[in-house]
C-alpha positions as CSV (number, residue, x, y, z in Angstrom):
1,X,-5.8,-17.1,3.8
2,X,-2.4,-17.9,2.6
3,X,0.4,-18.4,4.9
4,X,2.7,-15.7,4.3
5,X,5.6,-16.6,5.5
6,X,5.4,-20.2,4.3
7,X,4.9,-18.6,0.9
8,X,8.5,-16.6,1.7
9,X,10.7,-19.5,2.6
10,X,9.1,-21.6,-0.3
11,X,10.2,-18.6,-2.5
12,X,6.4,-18.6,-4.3
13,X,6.2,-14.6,-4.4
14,X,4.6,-14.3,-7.5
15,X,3.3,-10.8,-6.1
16,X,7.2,-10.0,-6.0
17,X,8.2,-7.8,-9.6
18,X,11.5,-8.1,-7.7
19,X,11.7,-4.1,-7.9
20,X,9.9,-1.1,-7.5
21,X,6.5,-0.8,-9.1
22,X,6.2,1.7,-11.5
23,X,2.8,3.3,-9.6
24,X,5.1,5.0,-7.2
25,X,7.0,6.5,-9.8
26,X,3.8,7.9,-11.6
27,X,2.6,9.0,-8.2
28,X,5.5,11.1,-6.9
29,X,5.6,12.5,-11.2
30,X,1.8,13.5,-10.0
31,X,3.2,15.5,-6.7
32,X,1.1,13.5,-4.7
33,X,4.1,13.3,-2.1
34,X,4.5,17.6,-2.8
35,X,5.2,18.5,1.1
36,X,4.8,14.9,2.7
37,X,7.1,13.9,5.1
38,X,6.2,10.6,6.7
39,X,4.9,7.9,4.9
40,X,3.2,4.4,5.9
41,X,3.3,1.2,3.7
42,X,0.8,-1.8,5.2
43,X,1.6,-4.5,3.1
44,X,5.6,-4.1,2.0
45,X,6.8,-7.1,1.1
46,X,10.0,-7.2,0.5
47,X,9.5,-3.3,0.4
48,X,11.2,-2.0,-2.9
49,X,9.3,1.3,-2.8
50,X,10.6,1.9,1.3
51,X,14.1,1.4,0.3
52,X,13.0,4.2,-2.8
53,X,11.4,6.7,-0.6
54,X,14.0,6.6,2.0
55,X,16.4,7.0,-0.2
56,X,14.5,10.4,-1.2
57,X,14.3,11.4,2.5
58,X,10.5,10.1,3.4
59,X,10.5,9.2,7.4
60,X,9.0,5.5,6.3
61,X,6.8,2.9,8.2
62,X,6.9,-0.3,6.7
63,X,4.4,-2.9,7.7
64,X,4.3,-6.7,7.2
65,X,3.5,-9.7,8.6
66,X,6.0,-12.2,7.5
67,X,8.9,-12.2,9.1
68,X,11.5,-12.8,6.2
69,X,9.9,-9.9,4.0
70,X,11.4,-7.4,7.0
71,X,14.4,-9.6,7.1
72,X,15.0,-8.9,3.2
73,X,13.7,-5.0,3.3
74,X,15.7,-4.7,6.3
75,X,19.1,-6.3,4.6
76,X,18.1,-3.9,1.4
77,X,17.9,-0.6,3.9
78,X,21.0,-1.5,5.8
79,X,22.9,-2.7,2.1
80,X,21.7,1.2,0.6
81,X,23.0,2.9,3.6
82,X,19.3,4.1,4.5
83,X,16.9,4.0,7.3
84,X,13.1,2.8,8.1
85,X,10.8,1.6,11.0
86,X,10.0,-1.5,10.2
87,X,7.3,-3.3,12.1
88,X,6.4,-7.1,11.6
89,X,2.9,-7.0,12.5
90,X,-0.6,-8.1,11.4
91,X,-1.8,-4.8,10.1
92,X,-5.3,-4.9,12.3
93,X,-2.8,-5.0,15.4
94,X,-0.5,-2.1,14.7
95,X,-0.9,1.2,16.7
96,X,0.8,4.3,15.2
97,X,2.4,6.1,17.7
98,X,1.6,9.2,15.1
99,X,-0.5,10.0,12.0
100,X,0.9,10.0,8.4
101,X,0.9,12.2,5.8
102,X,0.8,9.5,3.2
103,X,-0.2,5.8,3.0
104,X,1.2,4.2,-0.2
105,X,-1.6,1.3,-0.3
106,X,-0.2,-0.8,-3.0
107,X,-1.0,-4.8,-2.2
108,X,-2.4,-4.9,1.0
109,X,-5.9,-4.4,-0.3
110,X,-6.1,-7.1,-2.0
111,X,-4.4,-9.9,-0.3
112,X,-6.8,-9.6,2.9
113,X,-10.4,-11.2,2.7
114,X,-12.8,-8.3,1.4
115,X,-14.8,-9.1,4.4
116,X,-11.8,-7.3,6.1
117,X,-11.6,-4.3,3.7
118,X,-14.3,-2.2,5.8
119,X,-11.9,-3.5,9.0
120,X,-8.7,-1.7,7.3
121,X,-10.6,1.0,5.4
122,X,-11.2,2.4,9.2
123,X,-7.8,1.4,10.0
124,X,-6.2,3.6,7.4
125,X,-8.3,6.7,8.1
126,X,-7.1,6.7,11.8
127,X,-3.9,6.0,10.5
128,X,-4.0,9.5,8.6
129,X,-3.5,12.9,9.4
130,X,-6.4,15.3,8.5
131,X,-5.8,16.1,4.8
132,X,-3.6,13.1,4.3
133,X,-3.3,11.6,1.0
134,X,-4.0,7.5,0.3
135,X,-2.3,7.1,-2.7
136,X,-4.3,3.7,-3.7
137,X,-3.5,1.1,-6.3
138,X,-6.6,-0.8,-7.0
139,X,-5.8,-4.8,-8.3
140,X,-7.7,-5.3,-11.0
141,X,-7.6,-9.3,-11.8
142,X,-11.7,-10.2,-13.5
143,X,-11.5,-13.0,-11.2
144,X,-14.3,-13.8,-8.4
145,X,-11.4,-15.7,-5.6
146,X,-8.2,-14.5,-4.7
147,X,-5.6,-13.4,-3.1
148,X,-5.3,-11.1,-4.9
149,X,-8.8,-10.4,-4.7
150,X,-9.9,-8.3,-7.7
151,X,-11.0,-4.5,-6.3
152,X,-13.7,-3.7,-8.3
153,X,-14.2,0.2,-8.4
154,X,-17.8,1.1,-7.2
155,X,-16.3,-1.5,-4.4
156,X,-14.0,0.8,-3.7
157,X,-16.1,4.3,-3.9
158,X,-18.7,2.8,-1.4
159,X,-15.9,1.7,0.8
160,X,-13.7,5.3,0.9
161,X,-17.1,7.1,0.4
162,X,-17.2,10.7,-0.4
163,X,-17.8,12.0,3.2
164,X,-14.6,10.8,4.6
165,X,-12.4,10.9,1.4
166,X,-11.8,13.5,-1.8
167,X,-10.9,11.7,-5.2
168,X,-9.2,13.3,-7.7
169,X,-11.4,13.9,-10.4
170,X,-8.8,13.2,-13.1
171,X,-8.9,9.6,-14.6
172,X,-7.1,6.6,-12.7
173,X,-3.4,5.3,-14.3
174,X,-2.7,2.0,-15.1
175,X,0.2,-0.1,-13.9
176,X,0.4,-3.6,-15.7
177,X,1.4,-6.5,-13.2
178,X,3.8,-7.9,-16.4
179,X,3.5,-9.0,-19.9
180,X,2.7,-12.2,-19.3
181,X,-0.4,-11.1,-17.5
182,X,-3.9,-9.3,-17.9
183,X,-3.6,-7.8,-14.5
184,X,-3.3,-4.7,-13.9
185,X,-3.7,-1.8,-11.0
186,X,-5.9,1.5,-11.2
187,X,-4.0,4.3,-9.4
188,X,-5.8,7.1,-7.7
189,X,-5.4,9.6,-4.8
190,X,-7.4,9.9,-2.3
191,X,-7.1,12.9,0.7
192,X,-8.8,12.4,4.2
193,X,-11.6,14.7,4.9
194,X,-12.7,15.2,8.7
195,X,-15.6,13.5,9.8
196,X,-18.5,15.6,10.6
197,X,-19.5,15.4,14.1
């Protein structure tokens, strides 16, 4: 895997629109933040979309594991007069000290190894409060390597199966990486159903 933080300081963030992606926008025009209060983000970055949805009044957790991506998002917070927890952390070692209404899964997915995707499927569930909604971007890329590792779709129905999450049955958005590029992200939400025991 990549070293992150190396990537930082080198400034090669291609990953980086250098704003907020236009998904969360579409999701919050979808109500799928209607009545949420406290939102997690694994995977921030630089953490455009915190500094958004703080600004709007979320309670935002903000996870990352290079240090100068919570340095910026922490400069950005402070610079818009707002407030966030933010935690550097590998995302397999955090422990919420609550559940969330929302996780806004936007490139965590895809930069880890997809042998770790069944790893942080289970880590996101826990991280959820019953009837909490995954709002889930899905990187779409064609390509076999990564990161970003391309999330195929069936990949991602057998992984947030139908016995532990609902998906909306309306079809997916689509959020284009840029215009220089044939990537692009499928946006769905996803709510937690109990597990029967």
């Amino acid at each position: 895997m990549p070293d992150w933080e190396q990537l930082y300081q080198e400034q090669d963030t291609g990953w980086d629109r250098g704003e907020i992606s236009p998904a969360l926008h579409t999701f919050i025009n979808k109500g799928a933040l209607d009545d949420v209060k406290s939102v997690l983000i694994p995977g921030c970055g630089r953490g455009y979309e915190v500094v958004e949805l703080a600004k709007r009044g979320f309670d935002v957790t903000a996870l990352d594991l290079a240090p100068s991506a919570i340095a910026h998002l922490n400069q950005m917070l402070q610079e818009a007069g707002v407030a966030a927890n933010t935690v550097c952390t590998d995302i397999f070692e955090y422990h919420a000290p609550k559940s969330f209404d929302a996780i806004y899964e936007q490139t965590c997915l895809c930069a880890i190894e997809p042998s770790e995707r069944k790893k942080y499927a289970a880590q996101v569930y826990i991280w959820l409060k019953p009837q909490g909604k995954l709002l889930l971007n899905m990187m779409q890329t064609g390509d076999a390597g990564g990161p970003p590792f391309h999330c195929d779709l069936m990949d991602m129905k057998a992984l947030f199966p139908s016995d532990t999450w609902v998906w909306q049955e309306e079809p997916p958005f689509m959020t284009h990486r840029n215009r220089k590029s044939p990537r692009f992200e499928l946006g769905y939400i996803l709510t937690k159903l109990e597990k029967e025991t």
